[in-house]
C-alpha positions as a printed Julia matrix, in Angstrom:
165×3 Matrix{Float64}:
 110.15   84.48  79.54
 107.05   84.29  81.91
 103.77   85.46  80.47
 102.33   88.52  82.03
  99.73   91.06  81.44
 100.64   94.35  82.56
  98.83   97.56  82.44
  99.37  101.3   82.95
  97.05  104.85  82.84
  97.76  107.42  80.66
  95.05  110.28  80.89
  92.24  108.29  79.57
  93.97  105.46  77.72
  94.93  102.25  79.14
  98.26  100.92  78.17
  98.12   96.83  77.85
 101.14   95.25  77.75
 101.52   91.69  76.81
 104.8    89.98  77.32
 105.67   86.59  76.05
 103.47   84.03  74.69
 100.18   84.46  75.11
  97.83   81.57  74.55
  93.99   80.54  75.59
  94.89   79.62  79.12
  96.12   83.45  79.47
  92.78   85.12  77.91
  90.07   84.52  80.83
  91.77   87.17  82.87
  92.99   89.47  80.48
  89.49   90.14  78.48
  88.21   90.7   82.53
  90.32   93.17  83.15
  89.9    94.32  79.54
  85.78   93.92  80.23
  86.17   96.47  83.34
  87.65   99.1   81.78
  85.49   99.64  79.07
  82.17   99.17  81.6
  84.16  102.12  83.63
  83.89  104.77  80.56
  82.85  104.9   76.83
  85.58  107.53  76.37
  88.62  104.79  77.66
  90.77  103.86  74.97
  93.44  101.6   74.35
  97.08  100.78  73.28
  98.49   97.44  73.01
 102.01   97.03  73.57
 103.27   94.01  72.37
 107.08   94.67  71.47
 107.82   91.75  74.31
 105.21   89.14  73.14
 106.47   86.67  71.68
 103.45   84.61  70.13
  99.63   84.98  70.07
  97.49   82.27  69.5
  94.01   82.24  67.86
  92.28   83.28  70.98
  94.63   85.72  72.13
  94.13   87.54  68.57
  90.12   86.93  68.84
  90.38   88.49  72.49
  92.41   91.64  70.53
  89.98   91.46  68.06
  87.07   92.12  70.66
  88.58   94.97  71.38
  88.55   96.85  68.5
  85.25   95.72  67.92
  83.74   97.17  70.82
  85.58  100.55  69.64
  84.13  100.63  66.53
  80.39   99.95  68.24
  81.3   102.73  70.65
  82.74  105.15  68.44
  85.93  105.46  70.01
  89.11  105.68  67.87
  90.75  102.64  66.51
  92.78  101.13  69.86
  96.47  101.53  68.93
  98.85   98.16  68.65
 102.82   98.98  69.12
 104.98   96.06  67.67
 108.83   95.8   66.65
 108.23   92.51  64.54
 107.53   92.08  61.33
 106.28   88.65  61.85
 103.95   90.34  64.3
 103.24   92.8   61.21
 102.41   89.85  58.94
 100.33   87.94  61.47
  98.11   91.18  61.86
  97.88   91.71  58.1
  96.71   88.31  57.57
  93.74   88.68  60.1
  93.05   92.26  58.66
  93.75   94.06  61.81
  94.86   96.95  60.42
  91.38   97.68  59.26
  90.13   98.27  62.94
  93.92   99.34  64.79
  96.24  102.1   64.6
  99.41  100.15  64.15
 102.88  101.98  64.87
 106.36  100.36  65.28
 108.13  102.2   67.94
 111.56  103.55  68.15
 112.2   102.36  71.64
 111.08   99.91  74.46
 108.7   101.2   76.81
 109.99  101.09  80.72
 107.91   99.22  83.17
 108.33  101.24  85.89
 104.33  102.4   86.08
 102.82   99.59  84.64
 100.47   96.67  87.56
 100.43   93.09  86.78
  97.05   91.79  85.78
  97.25   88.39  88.42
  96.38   84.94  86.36
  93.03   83.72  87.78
  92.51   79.61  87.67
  89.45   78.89  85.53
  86.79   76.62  84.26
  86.98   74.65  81.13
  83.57   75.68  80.38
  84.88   79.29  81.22
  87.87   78.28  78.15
  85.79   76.89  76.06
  83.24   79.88  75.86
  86.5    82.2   75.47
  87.78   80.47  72.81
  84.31   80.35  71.06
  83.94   84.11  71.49
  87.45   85.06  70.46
  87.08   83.17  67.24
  83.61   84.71  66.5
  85.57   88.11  67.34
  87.76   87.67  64.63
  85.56   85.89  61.83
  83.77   89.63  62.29
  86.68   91.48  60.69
  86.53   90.08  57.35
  85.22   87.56  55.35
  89.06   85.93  54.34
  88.79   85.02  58.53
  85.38   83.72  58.53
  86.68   81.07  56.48
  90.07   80.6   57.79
  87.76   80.1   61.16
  85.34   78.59  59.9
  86.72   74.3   60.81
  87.58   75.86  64.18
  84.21   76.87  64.99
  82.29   73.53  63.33
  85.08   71.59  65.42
  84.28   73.6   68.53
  80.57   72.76  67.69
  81.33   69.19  67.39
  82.62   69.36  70.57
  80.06   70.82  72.72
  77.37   68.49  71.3
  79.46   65.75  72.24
  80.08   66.68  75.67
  75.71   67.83  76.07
C-alpha cells in the first residue's frame, strides 16, 4: 500500500487521514500542512483517521503528539484519533495518548470520496533531522514513562549533531 496523507473539511474540523506506513521521511510535509491549519484558526480542530495505517514510527507518533499539544496550549478539545486495531490501541496506550486524544474505534471505513492528497515534498536532512528531534521532544512532553523511553534517542541524536558541527 502507498503512503499517503489525505485530508478533508468538516465544518471546522480537519479530517487527517493517514494510510499505510508512515515513517520520518513522510513527517516534513504532513506537520506543514498540519502547521497551516492551525496558523489559519485557533478554533480548527482535528480527527485522525488512521483505520488504513499500517505502522507509525517514533516520529510519526511525536508529529501526532504535537498536535495534541498545541490543543491543549490553545484550549481546543482533545483532537480525536479513529483506529480499528488493537495493536494501534496498545501502541497509543504505551505513549499515553489517551491522556491528550479522544480515541474511538469506528464501526465502518470512512469513503474517500472528499478527502485531497497532501503531495510528498523532497527535503533536507537537516530539515529530518530537526523533525525527528522535535517529534521526540513532542512526545517525551506527555509523560514522564516517555521521557525515558526517549531519552537514548535524544542523547544519540545529540551525539550526532556534535559530530557532524
Amino acid at each position: 500500500m502507498t503512503t499517503k496523507a489525505l485530508f478533508a473539511w468538516h465544518e471546522n474540523i480537519c479530517v487527517l487521514k493517514l494510510r499505510g506506513s508512515i515513517r520520518f521521511t513522510d513527517c516534513p510535509s504532513i506537520d506543514r500542512f498540519i502547521k497551516a491549519v492551525l496558523k489559519q484558526s485557533s478554533d480548527r480542530n482535528f480527527m485522525l483517521d488512521l483505520t488504513e495505517t499500517e505502522l507509525l514510527d517514533s516520529t510519526a507518533l511525536g508529529m501526532l503528539a504535537q498536535i495534541a499539544i498545541d490543543a491543549r496550549e490553545q484550549g481546543s478539545q482533545k483532537p480525536t484519533l479513529i483506529i480499528d486495531s488493537n495493536d494501534m490501541m496498545t501502541l497509543f496506550k504505551s505513549v499515553c495518548f489517551e491522556q491528550v486524544f479522544n480515541i474511538v474505534q469506528p464501526d465502518s471505513k470512512s469513503d474517500d470520496a472528499h478527502f485531497e492528497m497532501i503531495e510528498p515534498e523532497n527535503v533536507k536532512q537537516n530539515e529530518l533531522s530537526e523533525q525527528v528531534l522535535k517529534a521526540h521532544e513532542s512526545l517525551m512532553q506527555l509523560s514522564y514513562g516517555n521521557h525515558l523511553s526517549f531519552q537514548e534517542i535524544m542523547d544519540a541524536i545529540g551525539k550526532q549533531d556534535e559530530s557532524v558541527s
